[in-house]
C-alpha positions as protocol buffer text, in pm:
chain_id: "A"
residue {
  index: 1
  type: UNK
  ca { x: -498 y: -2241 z: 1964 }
}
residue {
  index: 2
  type: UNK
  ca { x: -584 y: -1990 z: 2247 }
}
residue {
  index: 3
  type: UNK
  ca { x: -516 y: -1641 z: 2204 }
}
residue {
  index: 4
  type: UNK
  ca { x: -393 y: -1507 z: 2498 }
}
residue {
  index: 5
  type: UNK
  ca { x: -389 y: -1128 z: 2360 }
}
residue {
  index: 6
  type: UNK
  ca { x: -834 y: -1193 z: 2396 }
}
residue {
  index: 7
  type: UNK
  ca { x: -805 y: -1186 z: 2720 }
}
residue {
  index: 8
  type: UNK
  ca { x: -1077 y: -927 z: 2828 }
}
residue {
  index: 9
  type: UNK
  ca { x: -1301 y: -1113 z: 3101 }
}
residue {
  index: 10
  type: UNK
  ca { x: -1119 y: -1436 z: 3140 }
}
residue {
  index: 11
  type: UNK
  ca { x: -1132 y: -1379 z: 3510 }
}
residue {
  index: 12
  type: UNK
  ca { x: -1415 y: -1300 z: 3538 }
}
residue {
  index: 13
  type: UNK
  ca { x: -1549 y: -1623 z: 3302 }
}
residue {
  index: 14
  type: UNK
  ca { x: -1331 y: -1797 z: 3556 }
}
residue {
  index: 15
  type: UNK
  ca { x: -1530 y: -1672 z: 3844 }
}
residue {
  index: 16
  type: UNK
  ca { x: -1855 y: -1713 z: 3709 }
}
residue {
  index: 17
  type: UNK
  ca { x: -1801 y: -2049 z: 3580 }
}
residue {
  index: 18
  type: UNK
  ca { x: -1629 y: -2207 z: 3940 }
}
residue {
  index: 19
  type: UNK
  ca { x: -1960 y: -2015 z: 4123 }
}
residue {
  index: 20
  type: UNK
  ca { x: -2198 y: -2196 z: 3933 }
}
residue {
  index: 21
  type: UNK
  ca { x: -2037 y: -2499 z: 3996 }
}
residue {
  index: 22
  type: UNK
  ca { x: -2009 y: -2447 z: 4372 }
}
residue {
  index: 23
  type: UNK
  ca { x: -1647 y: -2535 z: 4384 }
}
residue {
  index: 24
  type: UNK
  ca { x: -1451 y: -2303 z: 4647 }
}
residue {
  index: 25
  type: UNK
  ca { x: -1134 y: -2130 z: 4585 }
}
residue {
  index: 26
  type: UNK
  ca { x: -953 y: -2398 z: 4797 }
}
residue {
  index: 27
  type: UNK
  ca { x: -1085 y: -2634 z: 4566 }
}
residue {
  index: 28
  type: UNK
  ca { x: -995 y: -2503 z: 4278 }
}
residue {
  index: 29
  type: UNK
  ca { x: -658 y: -2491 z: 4404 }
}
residue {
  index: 30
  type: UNK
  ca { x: -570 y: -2826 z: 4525 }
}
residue {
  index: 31
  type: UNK
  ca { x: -718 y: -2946 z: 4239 }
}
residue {
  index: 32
  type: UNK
  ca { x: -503 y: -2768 z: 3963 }
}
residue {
  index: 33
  type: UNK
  ca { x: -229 y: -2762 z: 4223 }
}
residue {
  index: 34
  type: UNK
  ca { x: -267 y: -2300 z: 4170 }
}
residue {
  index: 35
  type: UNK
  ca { x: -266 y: -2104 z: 4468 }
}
residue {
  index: 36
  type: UNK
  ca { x: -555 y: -1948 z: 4592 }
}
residue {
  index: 37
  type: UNK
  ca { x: -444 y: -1629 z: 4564 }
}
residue {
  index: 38
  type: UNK
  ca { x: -323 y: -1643 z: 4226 }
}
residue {
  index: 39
  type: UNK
  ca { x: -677 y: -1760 z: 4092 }
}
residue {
  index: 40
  type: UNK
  ca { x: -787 y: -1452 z: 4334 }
}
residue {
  index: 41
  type: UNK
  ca { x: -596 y: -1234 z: 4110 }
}
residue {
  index: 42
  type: UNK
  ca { x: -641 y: -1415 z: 3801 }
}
residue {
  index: 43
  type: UNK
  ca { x: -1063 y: -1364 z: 3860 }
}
residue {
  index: 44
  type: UNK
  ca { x: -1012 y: -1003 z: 3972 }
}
residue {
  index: 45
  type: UNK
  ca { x: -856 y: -931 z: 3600 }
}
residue {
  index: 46
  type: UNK
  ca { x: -512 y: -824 z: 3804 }
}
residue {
  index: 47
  type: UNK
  ca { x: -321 y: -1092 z: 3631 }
}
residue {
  index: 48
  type: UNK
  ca { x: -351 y: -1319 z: 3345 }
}
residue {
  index: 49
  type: UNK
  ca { x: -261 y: -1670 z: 3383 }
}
residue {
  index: 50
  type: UNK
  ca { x: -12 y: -1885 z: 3209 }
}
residue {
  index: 51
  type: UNK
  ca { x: -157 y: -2110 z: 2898 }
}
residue {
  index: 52
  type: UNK
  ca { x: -61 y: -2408 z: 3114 }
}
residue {
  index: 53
  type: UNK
  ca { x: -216 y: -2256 z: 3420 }
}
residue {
  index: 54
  type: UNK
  ca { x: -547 y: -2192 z: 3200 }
}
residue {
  index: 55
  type: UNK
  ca { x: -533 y: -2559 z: 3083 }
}
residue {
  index: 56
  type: UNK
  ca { x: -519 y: -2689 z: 3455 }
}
residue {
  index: 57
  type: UNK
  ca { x: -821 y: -2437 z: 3559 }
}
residue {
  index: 58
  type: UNK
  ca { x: -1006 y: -2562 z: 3297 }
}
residue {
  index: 59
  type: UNK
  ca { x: -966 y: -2963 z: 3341 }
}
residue {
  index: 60
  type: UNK
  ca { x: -996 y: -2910 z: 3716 }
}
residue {
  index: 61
  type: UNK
  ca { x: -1359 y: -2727 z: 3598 }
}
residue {
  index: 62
  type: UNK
  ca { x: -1424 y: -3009 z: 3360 }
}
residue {
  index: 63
  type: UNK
  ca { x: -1416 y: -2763 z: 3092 }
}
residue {
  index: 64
  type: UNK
  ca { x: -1272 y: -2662 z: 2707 }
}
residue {
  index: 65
  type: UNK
  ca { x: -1012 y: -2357 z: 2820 }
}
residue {
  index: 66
  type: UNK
  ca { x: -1148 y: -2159 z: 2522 }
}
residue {
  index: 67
  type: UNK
  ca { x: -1509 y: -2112 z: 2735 }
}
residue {
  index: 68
  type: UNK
  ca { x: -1318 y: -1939 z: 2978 }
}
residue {
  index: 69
  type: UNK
  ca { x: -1231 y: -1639 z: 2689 }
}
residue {
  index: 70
  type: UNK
  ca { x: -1575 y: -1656 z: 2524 }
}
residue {
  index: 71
  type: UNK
  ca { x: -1833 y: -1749 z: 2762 }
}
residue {
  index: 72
  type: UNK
  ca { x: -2110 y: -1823 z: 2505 }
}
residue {
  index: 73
  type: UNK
  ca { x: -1886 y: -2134 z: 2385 }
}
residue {
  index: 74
  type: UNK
  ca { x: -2015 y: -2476 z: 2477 }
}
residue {
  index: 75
  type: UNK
  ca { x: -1846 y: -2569 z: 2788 }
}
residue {
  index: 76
  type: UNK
  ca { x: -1944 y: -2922 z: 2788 }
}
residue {
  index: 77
  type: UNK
  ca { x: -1893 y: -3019 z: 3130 }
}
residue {
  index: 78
  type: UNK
  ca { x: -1905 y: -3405 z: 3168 }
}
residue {
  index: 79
  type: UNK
  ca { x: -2011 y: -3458 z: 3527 }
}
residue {
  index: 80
  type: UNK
  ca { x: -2016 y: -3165 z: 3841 }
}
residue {
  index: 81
  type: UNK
  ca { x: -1934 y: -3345 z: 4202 }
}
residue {
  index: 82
  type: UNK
  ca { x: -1996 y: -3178 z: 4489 }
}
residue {
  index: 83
  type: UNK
  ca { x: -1812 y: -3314 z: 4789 }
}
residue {
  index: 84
  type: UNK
  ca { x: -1929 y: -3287 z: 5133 }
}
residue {
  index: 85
  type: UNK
  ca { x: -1610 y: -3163 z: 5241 }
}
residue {
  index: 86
  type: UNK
  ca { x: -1582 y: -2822 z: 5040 }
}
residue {
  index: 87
  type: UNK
  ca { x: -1910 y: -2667 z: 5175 }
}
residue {
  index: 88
  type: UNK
  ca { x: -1837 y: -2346 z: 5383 }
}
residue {
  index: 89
  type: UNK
  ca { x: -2068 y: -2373 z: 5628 }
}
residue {
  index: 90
  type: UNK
  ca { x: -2111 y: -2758 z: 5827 }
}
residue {
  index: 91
  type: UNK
  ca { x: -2394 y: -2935 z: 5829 }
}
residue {
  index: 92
  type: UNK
  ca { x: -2612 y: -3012 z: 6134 }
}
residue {
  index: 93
  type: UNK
  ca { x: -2576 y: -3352 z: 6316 }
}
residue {
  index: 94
  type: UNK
  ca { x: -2773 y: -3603 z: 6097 }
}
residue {
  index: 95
  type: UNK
  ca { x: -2884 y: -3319 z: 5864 }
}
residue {
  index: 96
  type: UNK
  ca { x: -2881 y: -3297 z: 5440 }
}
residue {
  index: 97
  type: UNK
  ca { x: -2860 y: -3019 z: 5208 }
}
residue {
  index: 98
  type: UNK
  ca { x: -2902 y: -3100 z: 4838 }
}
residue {
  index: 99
  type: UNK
  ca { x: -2789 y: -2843 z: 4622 }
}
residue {
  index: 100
  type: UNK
  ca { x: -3050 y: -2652 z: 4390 }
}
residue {
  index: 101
  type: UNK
  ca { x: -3110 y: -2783 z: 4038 }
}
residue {
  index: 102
  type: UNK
  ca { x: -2887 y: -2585 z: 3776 }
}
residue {
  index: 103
  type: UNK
  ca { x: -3065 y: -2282 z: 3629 }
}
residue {
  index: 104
  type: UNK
  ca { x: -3311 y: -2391 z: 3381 }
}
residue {
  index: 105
  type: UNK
  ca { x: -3426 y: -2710 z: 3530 }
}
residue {
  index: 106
  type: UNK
  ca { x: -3726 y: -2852 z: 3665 }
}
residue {
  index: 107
  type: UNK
  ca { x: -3759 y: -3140 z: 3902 }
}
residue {
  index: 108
  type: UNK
  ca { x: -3889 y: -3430 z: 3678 }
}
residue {
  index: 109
  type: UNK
  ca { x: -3892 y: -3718 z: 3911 }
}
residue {
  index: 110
  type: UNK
  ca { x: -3741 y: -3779 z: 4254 }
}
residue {
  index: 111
  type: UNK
  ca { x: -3647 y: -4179 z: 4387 }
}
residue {
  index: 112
  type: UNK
  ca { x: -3485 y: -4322 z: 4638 }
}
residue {
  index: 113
  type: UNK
  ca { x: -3268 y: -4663 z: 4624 }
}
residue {
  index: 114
  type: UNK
  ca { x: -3066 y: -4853 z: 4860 }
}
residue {
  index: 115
  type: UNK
  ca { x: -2772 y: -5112 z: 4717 }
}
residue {
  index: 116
  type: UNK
  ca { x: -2651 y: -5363 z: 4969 }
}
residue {
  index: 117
  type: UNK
  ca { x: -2269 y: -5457 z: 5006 }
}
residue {
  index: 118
  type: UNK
  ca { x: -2091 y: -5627 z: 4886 }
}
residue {
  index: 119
  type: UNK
  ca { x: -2102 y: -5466 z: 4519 }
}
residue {
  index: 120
  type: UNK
  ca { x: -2458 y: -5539 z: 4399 }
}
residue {
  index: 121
  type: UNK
  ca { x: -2457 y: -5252 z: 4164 }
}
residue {
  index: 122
  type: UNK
  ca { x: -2746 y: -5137 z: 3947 }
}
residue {
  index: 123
  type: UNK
  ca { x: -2730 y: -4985 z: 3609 }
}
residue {
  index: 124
  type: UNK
  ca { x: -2931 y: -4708 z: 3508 }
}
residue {
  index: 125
  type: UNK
  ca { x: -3133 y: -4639 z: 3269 }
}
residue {
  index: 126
  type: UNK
  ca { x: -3033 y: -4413 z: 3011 }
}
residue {
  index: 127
  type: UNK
  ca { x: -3291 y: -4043 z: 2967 }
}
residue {
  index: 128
  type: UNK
  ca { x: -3303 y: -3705 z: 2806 }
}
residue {
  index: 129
  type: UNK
  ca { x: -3229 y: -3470 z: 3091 }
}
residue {
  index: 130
  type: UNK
  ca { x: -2992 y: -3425 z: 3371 }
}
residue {
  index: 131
  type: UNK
  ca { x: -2964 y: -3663 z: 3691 }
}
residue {
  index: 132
  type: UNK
  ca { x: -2825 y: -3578 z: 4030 }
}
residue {
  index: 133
  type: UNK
  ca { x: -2675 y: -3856 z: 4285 }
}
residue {
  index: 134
  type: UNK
  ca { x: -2691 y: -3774 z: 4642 }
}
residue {
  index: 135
  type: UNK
  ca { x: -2570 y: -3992 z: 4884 }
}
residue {
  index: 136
  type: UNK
  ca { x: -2782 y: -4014 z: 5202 }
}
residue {
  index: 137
  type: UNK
  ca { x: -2571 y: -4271 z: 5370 }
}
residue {
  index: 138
  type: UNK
  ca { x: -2295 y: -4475 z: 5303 }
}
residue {
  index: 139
  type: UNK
  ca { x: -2047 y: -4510 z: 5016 }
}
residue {
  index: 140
  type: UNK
  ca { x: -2079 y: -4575 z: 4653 }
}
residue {
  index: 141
  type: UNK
  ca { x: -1875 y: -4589 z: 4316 }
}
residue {
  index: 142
  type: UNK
  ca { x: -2065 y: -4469 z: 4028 }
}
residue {
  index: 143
  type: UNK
  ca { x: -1895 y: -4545 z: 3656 }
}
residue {
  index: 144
  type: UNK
  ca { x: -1925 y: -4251 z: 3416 }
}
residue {
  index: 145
  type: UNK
  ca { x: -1814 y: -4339 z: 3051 }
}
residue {
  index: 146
  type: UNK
  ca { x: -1552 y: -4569 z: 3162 }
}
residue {
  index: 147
  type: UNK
  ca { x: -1422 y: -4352 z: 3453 }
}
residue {
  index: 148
  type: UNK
  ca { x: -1576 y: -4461 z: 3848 }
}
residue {
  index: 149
  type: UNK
  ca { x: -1609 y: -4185 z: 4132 }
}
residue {
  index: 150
  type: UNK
  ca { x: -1589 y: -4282 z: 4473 }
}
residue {
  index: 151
  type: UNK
  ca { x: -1893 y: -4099 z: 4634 }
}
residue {
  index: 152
  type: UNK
  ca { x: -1904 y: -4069 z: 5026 }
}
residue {
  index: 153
  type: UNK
  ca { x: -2246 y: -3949 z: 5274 }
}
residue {
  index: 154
  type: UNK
  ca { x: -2346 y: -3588 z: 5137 }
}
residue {
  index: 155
  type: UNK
  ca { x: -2167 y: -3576 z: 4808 }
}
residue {
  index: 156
  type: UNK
  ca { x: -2358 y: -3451 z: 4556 }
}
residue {
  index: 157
  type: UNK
  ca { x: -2279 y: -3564 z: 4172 }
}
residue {
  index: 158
  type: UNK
  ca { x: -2487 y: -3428 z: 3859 }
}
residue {
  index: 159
  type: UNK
  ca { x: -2444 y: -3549 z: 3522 }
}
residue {
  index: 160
  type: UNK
  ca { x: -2620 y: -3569 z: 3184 }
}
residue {
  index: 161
  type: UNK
  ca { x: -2896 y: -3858 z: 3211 }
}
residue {
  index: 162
  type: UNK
  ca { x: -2778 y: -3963 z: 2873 }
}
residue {
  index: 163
  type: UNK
  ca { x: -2439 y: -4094 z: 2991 }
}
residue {
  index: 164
  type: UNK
  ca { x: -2438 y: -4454 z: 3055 }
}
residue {
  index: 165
  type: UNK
  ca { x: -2386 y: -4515 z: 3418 }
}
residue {
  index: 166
  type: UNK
  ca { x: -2329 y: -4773 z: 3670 }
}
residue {
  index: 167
  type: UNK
  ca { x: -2358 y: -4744 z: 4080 }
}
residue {
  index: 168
  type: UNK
  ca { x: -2263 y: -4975 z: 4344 }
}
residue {
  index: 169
  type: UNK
  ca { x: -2212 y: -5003 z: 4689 }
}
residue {
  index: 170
  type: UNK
  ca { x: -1874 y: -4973 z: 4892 }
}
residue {
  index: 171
  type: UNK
  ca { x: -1770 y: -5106 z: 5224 }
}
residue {
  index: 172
  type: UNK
  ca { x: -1996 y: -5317 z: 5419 }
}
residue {
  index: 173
  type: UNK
  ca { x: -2302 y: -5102 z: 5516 }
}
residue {
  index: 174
  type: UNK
  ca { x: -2613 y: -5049 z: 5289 }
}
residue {
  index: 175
  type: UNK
  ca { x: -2556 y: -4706 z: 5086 }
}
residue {
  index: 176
  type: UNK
  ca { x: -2888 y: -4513 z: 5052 }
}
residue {
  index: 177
  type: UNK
  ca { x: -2852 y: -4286 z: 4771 }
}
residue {
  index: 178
  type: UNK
  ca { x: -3155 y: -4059 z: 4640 }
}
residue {
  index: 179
  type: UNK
  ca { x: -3197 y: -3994 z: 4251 }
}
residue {
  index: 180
  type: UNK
  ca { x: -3328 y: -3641 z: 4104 }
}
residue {
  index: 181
  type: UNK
  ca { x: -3363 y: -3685 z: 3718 }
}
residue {
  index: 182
  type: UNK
  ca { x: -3408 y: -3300 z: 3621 }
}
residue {
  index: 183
  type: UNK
  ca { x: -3549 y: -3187 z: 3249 }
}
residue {
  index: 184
  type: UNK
  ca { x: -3505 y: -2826 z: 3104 }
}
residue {
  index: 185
  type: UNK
  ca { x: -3770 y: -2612 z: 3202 }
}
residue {
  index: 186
  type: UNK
  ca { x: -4028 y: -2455 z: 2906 }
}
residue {
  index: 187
  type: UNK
  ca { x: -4018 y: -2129 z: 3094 }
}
């Protein structure tokens, strides 16, 4: 049960935590149908949200609620998907930008792979480490533990190599995605 009277620094866990995962303000609103401005407030520490609030921050973060009032809890994010569409700044015409590995990690290996329509799929192989999808052109569905994201040009999707995963192709054109399996760093 969450205690709500240990509230010291929830915004700010809120803050840090949506930062790190890149996810915008807007996002973070339309996805746990909050206003911005309330989860404006809510990270400034000038008002503390509902517990049902909390609970729709934190599955909209892919998150336990209780990291968000002690930040050294395990927050056990399942996947983090970055969609093309919440970046703040656009892209150049026929231009990528993959995001930077998480803190920690080191690029182990970096492949590209093309599936052809319609619905070849390939299944992974399972690894210690993290892996990041990027999708260079096209469209692709990618199964995570029984649950399939739709991934369109320039999302970005990073998840633990050690979930079994499918991909395959949507629509009718070729989708060219490139692979970066990333290991923790010894530094």
């Amino acid at each position: 049960m969450l205690d709500i009277t240990k509230a010291d620094g929830v915004g700010a866990n809120i803050r840090q935590l949506r930062m790190a995962k890149g996810m915008t303000l807007d996002r973070l609103a339309s996805l746990s149908e909050l206003t911005r401005g309330y989860i404006s407030l809510v990270e400034r520490g000038l008002k503390m949200p509902s517990i049902a609030a909390l609970l729709r921050i934190a599955a909209a973060l892919e998150v336990k609620a209780a990291y968000f009032f002690d930040p050294n809890s395990e927050p056990a994010p399942r996947y983090t998907l970055f969609r093309e569409e919440d970046r703040n700044t656009p892209l150049q015409e026929g231009g990528f930008e993959l995001f930077a590995l998480a803190a920690g990690r080191t690029l182990k290996m970096m492949e590209p792979f093309l599936l052809s329509p319609p619905l070849k799929s390939a299944q992974r192989a399972s690894h210690a480490g993290e892996e990041m999808l990027f999708v260079v052109n096209g469209r692709i569905a990618i199964k995570l533990d029984g649950e399939e994201l739709i991934l369109s040009k320039g999302d970005c999707l990073y998840f633990s190599g050690e979930t079994p995963h499918e991909v395959r192709s949507l629509g009718r054109q070729r989708a060219e995605v490139l692979v970066v399996v990333a290991q923790t760093s010894n530094n």
